[in-house]
DRENNULO-259770 format. One record per residue (C-alpha): residue in three letters; x, y, z. Coordinates in Angstrom, 2 decimals, padded with zeros to 5 digits, m for minus. Layout:
# DRENNULO-259770
<atom><r>ala</r><east>X</east><north>Y</north><up>Z</up></atom>
...
//
This chain:
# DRENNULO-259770
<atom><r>unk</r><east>000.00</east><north>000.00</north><up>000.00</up></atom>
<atom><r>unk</r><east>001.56</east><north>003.37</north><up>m000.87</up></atom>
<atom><r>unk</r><east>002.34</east><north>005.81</north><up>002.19</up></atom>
<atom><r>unk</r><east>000.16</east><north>008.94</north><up>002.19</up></atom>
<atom><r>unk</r><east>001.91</east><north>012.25</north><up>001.30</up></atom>
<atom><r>unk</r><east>002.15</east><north>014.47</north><up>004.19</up></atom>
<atom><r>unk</r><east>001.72</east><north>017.77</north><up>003.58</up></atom>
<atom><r>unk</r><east>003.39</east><north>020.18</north><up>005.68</up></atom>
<atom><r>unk</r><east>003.52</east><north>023.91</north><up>005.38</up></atom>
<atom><r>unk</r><east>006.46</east><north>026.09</north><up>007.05</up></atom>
<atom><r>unk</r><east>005.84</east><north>029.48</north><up>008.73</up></atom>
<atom><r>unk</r><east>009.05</east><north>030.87</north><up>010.15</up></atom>
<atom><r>unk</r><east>011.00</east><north>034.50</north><up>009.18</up></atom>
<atom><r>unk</r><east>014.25</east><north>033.16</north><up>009.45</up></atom>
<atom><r>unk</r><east>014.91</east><north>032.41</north><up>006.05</up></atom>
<atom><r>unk</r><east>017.79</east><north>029.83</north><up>006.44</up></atom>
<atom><r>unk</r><east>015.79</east><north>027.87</north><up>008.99</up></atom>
<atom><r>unk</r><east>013.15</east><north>028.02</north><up>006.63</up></atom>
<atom><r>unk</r><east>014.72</east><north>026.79</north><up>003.53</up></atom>
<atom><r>unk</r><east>016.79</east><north>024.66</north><up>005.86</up></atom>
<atom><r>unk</r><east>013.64</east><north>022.39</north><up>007.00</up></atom>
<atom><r>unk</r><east>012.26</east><north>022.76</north><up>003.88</up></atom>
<atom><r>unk</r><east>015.10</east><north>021.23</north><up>002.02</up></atom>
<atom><r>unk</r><east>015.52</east><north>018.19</north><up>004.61</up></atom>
<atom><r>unk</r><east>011.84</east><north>017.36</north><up>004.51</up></atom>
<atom><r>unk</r><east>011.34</east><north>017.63</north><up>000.35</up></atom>
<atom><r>unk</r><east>014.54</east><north>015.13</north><up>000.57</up></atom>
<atom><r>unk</r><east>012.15</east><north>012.65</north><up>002.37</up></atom>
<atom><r>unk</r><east>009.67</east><north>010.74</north><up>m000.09</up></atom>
<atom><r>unk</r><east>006.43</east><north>010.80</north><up>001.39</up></atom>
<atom><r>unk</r><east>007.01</east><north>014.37</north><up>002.90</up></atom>
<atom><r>unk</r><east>005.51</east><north>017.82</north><up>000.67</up></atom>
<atom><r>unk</r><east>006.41</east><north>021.08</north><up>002.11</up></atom>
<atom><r>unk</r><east>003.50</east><north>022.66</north><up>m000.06</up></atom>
<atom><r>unk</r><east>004.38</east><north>026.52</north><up>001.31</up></atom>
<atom><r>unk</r><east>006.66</east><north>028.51</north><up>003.35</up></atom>
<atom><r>unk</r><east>005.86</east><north>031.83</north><up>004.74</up></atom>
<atom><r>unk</r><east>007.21</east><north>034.14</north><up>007.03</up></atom>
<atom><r>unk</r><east>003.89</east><north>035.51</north><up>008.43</up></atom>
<atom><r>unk</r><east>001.46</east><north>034.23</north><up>009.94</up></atom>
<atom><r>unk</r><east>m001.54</east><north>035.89</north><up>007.98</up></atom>
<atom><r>unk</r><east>m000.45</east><north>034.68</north><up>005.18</up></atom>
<atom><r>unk</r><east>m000.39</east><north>031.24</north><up>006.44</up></atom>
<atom><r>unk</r><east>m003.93</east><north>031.49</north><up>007.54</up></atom>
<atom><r>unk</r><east>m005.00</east><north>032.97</north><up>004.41</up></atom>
<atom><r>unk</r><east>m004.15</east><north>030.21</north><up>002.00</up></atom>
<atom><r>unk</r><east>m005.02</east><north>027.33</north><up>004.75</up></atom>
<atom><r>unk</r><east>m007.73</east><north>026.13</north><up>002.63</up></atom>
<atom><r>unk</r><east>m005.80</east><north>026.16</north><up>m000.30</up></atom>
<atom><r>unk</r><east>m002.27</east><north>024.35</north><up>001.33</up></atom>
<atom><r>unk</r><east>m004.49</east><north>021.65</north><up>003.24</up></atom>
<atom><r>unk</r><east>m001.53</east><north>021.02</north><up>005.37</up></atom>
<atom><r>unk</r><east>m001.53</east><north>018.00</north><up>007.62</up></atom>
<atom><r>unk</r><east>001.27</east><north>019.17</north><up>009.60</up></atom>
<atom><r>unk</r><east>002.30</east><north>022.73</north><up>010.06</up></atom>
<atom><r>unk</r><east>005.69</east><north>023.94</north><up>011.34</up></atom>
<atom><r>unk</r><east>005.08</east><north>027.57</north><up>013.11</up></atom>
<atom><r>unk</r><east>007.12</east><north>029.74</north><up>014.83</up></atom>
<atom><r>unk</r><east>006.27</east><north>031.79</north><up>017.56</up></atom>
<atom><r>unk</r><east>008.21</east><north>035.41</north><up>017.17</up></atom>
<atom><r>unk</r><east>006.81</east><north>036.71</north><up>013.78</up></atom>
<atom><r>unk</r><east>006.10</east><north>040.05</north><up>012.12</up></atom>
<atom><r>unk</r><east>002.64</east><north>040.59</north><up>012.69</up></atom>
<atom><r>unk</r><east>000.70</east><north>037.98</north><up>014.55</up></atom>
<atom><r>unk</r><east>002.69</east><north>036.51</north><up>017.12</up></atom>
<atom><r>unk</r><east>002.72</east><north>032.84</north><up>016.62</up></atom>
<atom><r>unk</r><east>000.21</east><north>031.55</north><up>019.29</up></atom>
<atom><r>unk</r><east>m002.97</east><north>033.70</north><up>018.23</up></atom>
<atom><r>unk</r><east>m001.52</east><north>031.95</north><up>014.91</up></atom>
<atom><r>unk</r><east>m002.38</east><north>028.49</north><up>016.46</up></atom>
<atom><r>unk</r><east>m005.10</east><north>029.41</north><up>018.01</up></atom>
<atom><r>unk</r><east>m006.91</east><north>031.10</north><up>015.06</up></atom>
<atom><r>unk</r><east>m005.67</east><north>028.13</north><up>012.83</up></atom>
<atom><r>unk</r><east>m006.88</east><north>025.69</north><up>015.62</up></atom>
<atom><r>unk</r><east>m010.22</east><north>027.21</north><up>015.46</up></atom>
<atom><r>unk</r><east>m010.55</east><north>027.05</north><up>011.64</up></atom>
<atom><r>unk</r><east>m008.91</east><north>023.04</north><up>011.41</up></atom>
<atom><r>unk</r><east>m009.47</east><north>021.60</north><up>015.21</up></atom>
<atom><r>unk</r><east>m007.27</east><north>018.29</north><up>013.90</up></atom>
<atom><r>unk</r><east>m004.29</east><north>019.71</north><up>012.34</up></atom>
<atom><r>unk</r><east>m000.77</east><north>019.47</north><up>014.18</up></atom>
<atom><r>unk</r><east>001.22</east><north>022.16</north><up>014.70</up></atom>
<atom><r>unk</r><east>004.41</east><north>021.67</north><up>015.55</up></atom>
<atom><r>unk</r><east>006.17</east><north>024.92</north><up>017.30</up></atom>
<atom><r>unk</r><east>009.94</east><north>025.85</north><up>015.96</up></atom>
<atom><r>unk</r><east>011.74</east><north>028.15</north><up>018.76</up></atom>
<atom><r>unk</r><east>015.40</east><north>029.08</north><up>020.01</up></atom>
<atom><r>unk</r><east>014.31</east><north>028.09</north><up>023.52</up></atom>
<atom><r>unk</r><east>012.52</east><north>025.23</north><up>024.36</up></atom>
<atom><r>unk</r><east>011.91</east><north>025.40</north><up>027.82</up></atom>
<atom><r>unk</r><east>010.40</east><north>029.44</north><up>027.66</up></atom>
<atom><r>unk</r><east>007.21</east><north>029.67</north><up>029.07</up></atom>
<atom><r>unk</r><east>005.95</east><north>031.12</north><up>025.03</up></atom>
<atom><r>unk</r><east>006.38</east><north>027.24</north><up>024.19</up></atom>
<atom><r>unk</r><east>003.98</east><north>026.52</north><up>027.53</up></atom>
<atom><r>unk</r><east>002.11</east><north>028.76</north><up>026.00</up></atom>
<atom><r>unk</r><east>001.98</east><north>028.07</north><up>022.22</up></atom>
<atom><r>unk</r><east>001.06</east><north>024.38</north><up>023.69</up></atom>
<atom><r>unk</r><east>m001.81</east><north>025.41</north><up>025.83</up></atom>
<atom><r>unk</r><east>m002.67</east><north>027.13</north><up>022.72</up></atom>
<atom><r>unk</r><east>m003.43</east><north>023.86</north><up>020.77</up></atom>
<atom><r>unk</r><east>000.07</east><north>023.17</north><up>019.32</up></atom>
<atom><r>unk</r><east>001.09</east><north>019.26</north><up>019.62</up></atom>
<atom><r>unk</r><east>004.57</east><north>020.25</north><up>020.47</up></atom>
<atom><r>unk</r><east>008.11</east><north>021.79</north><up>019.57</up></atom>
<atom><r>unk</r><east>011.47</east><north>020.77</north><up>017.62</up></atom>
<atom><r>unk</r><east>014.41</east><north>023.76</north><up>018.09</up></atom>
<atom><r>unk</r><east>015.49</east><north>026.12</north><up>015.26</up></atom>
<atom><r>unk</r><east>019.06</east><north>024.15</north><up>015.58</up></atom>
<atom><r>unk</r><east>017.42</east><north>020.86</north><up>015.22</up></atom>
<atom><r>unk</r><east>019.23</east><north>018.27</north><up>013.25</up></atom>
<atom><r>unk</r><east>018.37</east><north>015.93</north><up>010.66</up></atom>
<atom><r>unk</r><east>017.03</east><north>012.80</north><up>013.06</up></atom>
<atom><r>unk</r><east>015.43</east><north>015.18</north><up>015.54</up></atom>
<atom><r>unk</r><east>012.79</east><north>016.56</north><up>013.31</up></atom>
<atom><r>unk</r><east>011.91</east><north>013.94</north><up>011.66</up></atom>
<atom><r>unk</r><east>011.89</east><north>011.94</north><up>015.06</up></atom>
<atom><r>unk</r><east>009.78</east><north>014.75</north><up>015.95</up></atom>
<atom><r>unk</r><east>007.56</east><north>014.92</north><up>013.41</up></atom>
<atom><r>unk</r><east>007.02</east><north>010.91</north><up>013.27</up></atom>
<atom><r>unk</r><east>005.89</east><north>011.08</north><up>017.21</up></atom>
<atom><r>unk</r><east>003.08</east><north>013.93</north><up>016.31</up></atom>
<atom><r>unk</r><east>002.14</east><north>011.62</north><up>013.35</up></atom>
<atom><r>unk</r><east>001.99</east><north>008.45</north><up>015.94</up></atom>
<atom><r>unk</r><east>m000.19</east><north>010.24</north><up>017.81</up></atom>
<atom><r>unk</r><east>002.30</east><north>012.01</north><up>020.63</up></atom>
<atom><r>unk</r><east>004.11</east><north>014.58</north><up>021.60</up></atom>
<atom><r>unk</r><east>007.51</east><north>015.81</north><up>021.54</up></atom>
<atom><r>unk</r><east>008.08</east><north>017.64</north><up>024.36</up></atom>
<atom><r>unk</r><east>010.57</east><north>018.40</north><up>027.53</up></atom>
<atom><r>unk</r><east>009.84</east><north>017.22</north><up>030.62</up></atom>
<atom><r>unk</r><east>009.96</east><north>020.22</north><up>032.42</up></atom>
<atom><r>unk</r><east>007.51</east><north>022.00</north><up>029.56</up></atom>
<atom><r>unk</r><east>005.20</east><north>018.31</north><up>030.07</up></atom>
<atom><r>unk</r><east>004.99</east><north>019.23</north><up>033.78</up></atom>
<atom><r>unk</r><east>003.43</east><north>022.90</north><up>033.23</up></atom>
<atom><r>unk</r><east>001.15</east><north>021.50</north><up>030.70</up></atom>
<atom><r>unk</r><east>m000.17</east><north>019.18</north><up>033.26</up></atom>
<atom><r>unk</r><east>000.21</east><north>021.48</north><up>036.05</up></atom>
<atom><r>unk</r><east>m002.07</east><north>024.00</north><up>034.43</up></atom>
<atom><r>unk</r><east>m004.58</east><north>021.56</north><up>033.94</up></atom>
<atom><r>unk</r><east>m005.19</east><north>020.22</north><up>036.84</up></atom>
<atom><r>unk</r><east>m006.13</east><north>023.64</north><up>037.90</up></atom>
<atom><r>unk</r><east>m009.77</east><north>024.69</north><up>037.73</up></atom>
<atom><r>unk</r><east>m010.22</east><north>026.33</north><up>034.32</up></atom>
<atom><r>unk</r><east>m013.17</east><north>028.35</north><up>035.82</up></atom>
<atom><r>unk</r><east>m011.35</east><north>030.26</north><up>038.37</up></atom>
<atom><r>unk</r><east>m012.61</east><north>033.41</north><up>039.76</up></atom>
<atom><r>unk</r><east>m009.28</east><north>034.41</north><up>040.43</up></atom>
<atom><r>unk</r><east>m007.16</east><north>036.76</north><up>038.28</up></atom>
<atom><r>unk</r><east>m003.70</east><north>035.04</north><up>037.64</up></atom>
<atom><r>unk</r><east>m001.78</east><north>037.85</north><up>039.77</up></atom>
<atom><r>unk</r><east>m004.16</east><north>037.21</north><up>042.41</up></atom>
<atom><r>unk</r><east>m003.67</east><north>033.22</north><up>041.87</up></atom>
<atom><r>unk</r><east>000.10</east><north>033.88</north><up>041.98</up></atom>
<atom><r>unk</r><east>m000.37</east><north>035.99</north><up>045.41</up></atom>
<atom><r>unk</r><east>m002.21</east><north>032.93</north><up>046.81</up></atom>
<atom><r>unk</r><east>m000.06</east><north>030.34</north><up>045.61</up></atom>
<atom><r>unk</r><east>002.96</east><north>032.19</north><up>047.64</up></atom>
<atom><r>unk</r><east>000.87</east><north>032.96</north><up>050.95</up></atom>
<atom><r>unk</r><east>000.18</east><north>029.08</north><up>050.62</up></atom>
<atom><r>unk</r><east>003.97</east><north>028.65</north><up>051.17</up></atom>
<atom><r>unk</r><east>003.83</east><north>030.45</north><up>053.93</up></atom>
<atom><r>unk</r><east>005.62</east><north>033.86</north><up>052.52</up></atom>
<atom><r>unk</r><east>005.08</east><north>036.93</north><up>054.22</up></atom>
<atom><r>unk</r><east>003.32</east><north>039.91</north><up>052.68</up></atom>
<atom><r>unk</r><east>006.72</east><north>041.34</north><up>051.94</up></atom>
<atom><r>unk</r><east>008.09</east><north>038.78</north><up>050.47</up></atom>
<atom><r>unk</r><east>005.31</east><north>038.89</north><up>047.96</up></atom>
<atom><r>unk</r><east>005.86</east><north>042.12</north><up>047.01</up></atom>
<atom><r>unk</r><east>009.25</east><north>041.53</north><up>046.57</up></atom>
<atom><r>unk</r><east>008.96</east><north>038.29</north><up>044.50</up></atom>
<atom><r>unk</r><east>006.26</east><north>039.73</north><up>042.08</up></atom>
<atom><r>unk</r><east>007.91</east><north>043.35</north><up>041.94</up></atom>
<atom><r>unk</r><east>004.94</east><north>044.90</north><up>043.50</up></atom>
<atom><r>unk</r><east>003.50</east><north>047.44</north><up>046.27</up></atom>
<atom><r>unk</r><east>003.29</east><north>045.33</north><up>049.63</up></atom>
<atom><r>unk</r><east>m000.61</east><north>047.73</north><up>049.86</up></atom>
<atom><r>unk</r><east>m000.87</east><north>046.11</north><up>046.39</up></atom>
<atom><r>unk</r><east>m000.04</east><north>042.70</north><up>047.97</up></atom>
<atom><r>unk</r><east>m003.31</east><north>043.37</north><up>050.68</up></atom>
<atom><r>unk</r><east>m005.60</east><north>044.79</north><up>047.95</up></atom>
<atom><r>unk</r><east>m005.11</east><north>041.43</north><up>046.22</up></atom>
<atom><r>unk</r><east>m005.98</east><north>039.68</north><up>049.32</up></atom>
<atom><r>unk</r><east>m008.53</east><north>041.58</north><up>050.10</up></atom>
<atom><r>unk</r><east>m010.38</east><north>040.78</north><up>046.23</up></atom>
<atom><r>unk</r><east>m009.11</east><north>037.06</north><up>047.11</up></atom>
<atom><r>unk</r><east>m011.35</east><north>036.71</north><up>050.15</up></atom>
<atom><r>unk</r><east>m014.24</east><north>038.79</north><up>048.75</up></atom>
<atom><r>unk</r><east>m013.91</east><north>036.25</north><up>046.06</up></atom>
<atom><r>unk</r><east>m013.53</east><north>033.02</north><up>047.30</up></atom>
<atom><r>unk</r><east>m016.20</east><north>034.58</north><up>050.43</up></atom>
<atom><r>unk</r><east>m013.41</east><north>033.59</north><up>053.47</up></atom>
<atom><r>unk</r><east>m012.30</east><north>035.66</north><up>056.09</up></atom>
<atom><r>unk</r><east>m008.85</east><north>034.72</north><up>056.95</up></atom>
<atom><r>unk</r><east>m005.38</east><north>033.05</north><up>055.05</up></atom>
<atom><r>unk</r><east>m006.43</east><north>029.63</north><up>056.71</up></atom>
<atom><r>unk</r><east>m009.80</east><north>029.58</north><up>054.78</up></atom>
<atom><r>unk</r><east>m008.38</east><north>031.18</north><up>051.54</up></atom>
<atom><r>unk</r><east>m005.71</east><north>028.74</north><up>051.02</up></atom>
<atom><r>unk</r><east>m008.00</east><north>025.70</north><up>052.24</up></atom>
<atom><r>unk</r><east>m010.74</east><north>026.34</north><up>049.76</up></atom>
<atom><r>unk</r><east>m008.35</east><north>027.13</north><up>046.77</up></atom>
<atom><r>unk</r><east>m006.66</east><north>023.73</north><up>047.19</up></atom>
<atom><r>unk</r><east>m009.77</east><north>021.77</north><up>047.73</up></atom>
<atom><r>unk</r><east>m011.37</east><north>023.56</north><up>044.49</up></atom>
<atom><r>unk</r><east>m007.94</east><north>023.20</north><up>042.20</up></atom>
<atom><r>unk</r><east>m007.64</east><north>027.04</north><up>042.27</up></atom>
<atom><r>unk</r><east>m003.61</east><north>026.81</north><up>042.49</up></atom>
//
């Protein structure tokens, strides 16, 4: 039985990454790079057209940054895999871009093996991540999604729930220790405690940090 051409389409600015992947990938017999772009707009406006399977995005771009890319190409094709290219692969944009709806990441400075081994793990069905960027992903998820918390007000509770004081707070997240106790103050208004105790108590047993 012949093996299905996978289409893949390339969005990335730096031009001898680009041409780089595109090259190593055309090389491969049942691999099609059918575009390349260095925006993401245009990307999205010749998705249709492309019908990528795979699609190999980058995340600093002129113009659309590259996670309202995935997310607005998520939204149009739910199924398609889209694999993130960065410099850094443990930055919190890839936590992002994956949280997004990409299926995972290969480097800029990837060689040869690694991106096809990458690619051939989103095609199997995984994917190719760190484990340190695996452990946000699963961190953030087990929190509750439907928080009524803001996340600078999760981040204040998180750090009172290790037992740092006010000013340590203020320290750690570079802000106003009265800026600290007006976050505490929304926190208990919000979660409808009166004390630290309570606060911390009913945002563990909910999943609120």
């Amino acid at each position: 039985m012949e093996n299905k051409i996978t289409r893949i389409v390339i969005v990335e600015d730096n031009e001898v990454v680009k041409d780089g992947f595109a090259l190593l990938l055309n090389s491969i017999e049942e691999y099609h790079v059918v575009n390349s772009y260095v925006k993401c707009e245009d990307a999205l406006k010749n998705l249709k057209n492309d019908q990528p399977d795979i699609i190999l995005m980058d995340l600093e771009l002129p113009g659309m940054h590259g996670i309202e890319g995935i997310q607005r190409i998520k939204k149009e094709i739910p199924d398609l895999n889209i694999i993130v290219i960065t410099v850094h692969e443990d930055s919190e944009l890839v936590f992002q871009a994956l949280c997004a709806g990409a299926s995972g990441y290969i480097t800029k400075t990837a060689n040869y093996s690694s991106l096809l081994e990458a690619i051939n793990e989103i095609k199997a069905g995984g994917a190719p991540m760190s484990s340190r960027i695996a452990r946000m992903v699963v961190e953030s998820f087990q929190k509750n999604q439907d928080s009524p918390l803001t996340k600078r007000e999760t981040e204040v509770l998180e750090l009172l729930s290790k037992g740092k004081s006010y000013s340590i707070i203020s320290e750690e997240l570079f802000i106003h220790k009265e800026t600290v106790k007006s976050h505490i103050k929304n926190i208990y208004f919000k979660l409808q405690v009166h004390s630290k105790a309570e606060a911390i108590e009913k945002a563990l047993k909910e999943k609120l940090i």
